[in-house]
GUMAR-57029 format. One record per residue: residue in three letters; y, x, z of N, C-alpha, C in turn. Coordinates in steps of 0.001 Angstrom, whole numbers, plus 500000, padded with zeros to 6 digits. Layout:
N
<node residuo="Ala" n_c2="Y" n_c1="X" n_c3="Z" ca_c2="Y" ca_c1="X" ca_c3="Z" c_c2="Y" c_c1="X" c_c3="Z"/>
...
END
This chain:
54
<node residuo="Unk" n_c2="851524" n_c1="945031" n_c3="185480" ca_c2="851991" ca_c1="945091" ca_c3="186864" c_c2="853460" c_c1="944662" c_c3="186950"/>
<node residuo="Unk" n_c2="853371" n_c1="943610" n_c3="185918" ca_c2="855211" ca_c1="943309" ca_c3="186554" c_c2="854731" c_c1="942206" c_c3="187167"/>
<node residuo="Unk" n_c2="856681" n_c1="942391" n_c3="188163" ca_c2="857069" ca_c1="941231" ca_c3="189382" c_c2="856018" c_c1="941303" c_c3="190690"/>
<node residuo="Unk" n_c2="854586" n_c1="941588" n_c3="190438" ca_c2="854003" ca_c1="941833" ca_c3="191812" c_c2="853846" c_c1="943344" c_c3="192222"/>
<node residuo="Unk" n_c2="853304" n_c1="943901" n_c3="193487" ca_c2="853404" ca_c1="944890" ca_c3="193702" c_c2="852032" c_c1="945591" c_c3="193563"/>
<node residuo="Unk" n_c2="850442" n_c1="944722" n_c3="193574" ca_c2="849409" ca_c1="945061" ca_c3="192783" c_c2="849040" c_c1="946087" c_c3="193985"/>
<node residuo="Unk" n_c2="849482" n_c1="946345" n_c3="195059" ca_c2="848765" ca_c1="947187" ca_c3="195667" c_c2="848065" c_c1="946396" c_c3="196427"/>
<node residuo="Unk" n_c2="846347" n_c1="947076" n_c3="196292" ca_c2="845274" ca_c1="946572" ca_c3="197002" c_c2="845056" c_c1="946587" c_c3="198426"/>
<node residuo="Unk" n_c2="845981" n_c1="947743" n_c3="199204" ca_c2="846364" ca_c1="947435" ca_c3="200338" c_c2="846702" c_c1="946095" c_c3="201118"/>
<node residuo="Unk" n_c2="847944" n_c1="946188" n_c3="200501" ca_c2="849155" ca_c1="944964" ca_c3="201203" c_c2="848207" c_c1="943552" c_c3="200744"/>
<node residuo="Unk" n_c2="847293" n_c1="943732" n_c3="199695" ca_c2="846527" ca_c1="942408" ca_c3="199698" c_c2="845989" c_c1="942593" c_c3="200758"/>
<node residuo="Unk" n_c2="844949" n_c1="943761" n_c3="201449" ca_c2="844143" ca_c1="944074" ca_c3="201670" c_c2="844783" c_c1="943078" c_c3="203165"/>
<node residuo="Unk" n_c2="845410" n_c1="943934" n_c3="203817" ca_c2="846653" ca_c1="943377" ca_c3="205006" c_c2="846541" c_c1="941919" c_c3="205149"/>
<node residuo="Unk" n_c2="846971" n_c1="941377" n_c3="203861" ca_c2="847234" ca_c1="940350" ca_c3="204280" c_c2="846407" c_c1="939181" c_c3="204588"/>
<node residuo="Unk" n_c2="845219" n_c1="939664" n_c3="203574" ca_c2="843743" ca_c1="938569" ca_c3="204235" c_c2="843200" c_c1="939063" c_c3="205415"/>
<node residuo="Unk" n_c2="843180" n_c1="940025" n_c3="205818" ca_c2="842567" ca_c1="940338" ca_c3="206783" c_c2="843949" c_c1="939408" c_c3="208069"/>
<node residuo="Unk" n_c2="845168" n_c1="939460" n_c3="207859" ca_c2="845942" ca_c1="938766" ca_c3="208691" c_c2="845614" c_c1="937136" c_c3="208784"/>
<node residuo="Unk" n_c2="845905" n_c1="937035" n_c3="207359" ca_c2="845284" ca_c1="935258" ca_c3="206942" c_c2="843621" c_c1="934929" c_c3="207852"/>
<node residuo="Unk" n_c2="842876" n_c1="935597" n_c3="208002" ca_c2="841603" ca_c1="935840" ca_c3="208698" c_c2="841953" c_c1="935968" c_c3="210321"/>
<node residuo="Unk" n_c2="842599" n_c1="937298" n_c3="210408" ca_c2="842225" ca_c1="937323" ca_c3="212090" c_c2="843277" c_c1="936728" c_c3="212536"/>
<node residuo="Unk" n_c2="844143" n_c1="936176" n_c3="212616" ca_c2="844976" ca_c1="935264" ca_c3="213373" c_c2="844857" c_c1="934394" c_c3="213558"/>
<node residuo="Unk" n_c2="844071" n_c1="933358" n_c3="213565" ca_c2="843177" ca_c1="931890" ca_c3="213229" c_c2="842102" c_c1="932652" c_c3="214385"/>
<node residuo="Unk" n_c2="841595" n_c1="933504" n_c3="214248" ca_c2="840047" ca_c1="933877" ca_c3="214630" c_c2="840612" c_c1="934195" c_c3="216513"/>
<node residuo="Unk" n_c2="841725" n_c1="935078" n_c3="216335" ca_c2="842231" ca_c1="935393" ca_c3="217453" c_c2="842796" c_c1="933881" c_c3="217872"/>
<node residuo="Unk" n_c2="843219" n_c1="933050" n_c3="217453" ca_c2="843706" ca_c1="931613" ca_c3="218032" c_c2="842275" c_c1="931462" c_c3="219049"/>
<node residuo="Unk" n_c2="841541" n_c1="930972" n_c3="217595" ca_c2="840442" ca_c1="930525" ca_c3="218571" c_c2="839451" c_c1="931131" c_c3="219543"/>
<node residuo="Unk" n_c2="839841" n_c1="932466" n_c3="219659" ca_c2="838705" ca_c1="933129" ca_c3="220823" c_c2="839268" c_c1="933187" c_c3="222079"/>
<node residuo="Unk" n_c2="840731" n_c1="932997" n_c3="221869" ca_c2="841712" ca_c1="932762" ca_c3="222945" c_c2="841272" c_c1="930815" c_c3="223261"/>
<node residuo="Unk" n_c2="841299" n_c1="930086" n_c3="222576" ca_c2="841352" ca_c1="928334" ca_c3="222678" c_c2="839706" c_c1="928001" c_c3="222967"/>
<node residuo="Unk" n_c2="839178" n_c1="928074" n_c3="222555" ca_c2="837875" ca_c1="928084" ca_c3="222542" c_c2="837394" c_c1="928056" c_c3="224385"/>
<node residuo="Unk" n_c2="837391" n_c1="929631" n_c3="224894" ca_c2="836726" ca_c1="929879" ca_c3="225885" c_c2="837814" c_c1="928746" c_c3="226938"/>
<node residuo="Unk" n_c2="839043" n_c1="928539" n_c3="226986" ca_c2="839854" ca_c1="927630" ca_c3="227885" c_c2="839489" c_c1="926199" c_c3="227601"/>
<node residuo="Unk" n_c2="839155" n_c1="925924" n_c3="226217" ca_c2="838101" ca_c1="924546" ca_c3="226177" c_c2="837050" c_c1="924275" c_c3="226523"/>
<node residuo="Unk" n_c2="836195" n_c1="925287" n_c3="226810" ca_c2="834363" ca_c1="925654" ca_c3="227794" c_c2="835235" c_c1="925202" c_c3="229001"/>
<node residuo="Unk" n_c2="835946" n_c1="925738" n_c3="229506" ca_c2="836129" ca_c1="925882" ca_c3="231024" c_c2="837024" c_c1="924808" c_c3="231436"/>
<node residuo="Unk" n_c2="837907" n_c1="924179" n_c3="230660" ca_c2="838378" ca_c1="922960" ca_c3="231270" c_c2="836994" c_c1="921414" c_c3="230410"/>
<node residuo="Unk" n_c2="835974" n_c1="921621" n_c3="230098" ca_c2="835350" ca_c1="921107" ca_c3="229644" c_c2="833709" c_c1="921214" c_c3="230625"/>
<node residuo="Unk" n_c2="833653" n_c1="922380" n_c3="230739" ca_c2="832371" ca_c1="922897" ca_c3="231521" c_c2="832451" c_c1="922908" c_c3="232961"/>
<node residuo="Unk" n_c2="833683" n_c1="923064" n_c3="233579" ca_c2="833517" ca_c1="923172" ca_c3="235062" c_c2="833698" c_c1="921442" c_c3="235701"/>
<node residuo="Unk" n_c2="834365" n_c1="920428" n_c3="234631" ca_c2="833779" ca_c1="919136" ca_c3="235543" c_c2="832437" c_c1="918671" c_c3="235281"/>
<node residuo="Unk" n_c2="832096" n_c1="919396" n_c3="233902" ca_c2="830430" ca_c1="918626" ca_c3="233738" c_c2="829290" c_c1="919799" c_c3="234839"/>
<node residuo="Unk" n_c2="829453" n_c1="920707" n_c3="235003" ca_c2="829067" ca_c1="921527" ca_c3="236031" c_c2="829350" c_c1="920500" c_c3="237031"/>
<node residuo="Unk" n_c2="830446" n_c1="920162" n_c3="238242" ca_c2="830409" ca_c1="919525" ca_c3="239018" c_c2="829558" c_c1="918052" c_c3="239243"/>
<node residuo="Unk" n_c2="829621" n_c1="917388" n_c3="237853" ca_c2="829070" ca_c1="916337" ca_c3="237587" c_c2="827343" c_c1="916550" c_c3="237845"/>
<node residuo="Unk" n_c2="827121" n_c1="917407" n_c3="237071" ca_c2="825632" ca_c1="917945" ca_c3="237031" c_c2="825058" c_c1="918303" c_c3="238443"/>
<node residuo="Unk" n_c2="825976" n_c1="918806" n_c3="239280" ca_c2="825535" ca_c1="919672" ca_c3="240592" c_c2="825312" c_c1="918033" c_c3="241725"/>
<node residuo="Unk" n_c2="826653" n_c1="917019" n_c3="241337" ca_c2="826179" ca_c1="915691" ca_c3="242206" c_c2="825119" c_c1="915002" c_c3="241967"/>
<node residuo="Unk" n_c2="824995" n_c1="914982" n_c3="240873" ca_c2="823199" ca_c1="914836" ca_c3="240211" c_c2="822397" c_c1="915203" c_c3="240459"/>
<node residuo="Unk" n_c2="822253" n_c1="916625" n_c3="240499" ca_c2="820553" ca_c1="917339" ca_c3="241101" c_c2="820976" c_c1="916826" c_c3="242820"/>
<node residuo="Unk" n_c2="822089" n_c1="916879" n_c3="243208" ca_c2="822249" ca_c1="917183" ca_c3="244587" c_c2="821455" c_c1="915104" c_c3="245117"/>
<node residuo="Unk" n_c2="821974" n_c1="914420" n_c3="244360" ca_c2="821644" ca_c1="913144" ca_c3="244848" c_c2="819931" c_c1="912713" c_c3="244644"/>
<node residuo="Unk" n_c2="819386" n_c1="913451" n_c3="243277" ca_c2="818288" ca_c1="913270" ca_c3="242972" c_c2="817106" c_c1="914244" c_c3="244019"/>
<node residuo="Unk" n_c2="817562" n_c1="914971" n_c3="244701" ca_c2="817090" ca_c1="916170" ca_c3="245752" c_c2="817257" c_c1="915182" c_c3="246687"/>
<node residuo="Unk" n_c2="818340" n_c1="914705" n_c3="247197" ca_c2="818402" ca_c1="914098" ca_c3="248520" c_c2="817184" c_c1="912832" c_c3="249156"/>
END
């Protein structure tokens, strides 16, 4: 145990940080990419049924 500190904790900490901070990026990026992605193909889709109905 020289020079490192060997506690299984502070590893423990730190993958779980290396892990959820990436994970938290993307659950935050993700759903704002559906929705600036999904609400013009929604619109697109709705002039479609709407013209193919008419």
């Amino acid at each position: 145990m020289t020079g490192s500190t060997g506690d299984p904790w502070e590893r423990l900490l730190l993958i779980v940080l290396a892990i959820g901070v990436p994970l938290m990026l993307l659950a935050v990026a993700v759903p704002l990419l559906i929705w600036h992605i999904a609400i013009p193909f929604v619109k697109f889709l709705a002039v479609v049924l709407y013209c193919l109905a008419a």
